[in-house]
N, C-alpha and C positions, 0 to 999 in steps of 0.2 A: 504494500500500500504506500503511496507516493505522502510525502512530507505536506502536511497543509500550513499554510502558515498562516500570519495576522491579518492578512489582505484575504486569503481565500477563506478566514473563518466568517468575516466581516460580510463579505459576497453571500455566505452561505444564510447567517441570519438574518441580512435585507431580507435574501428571500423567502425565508420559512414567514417570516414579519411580512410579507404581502400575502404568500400563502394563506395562513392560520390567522393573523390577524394578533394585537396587542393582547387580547384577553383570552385567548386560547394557549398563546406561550408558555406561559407557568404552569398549567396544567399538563400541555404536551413534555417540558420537560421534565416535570414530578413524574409523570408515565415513564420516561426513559431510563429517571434515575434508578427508581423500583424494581424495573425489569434488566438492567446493570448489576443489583443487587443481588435481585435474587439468582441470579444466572452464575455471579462469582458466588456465591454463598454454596450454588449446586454443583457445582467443579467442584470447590475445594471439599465439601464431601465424596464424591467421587473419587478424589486424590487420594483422600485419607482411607478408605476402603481397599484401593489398591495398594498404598503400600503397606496396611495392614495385612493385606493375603498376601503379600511379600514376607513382611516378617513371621507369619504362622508356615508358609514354603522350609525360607531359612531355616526355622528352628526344626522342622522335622526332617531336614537334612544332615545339622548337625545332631540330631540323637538320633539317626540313621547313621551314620559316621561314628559316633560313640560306642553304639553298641555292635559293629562290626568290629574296631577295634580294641574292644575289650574281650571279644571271641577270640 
């Protein structure tokens, strides 16, 4: 995704502002932010699940590995 800068954010809100109009902005951003939220909120569980059945993997490798060499 290419660099936006001051100039192209500025471009971007004129036009949402003629779009949606003054009194629809705070509400269309409250929507964005919510749905930013809860999207990083459901990754980073996801995350944590995966490297959770990483760490339950590991450990039954290493006391698979224990108890071969204690055989």
């Amino acid at each position: 995704m290419p660099n936006i800068g001051v100039p192209g954010l500025i471009v971007i809100l004129v036009i949402a502002l003629i779009i949606f109009g003054p009194k629809k902005l705070p509400q269309l951003g409250r929507a964005v932010g919510e749905t930013l939220r809860e999207f990083k909120s459901s990754t980073k569980h996801i995350v944590d699940e995966v490297a959770e059945e990483f760490k339950l993997e590991e450990a039954k490798e290493e006391k698979k590995e224990k108890s071969t060499a204690a055989n």
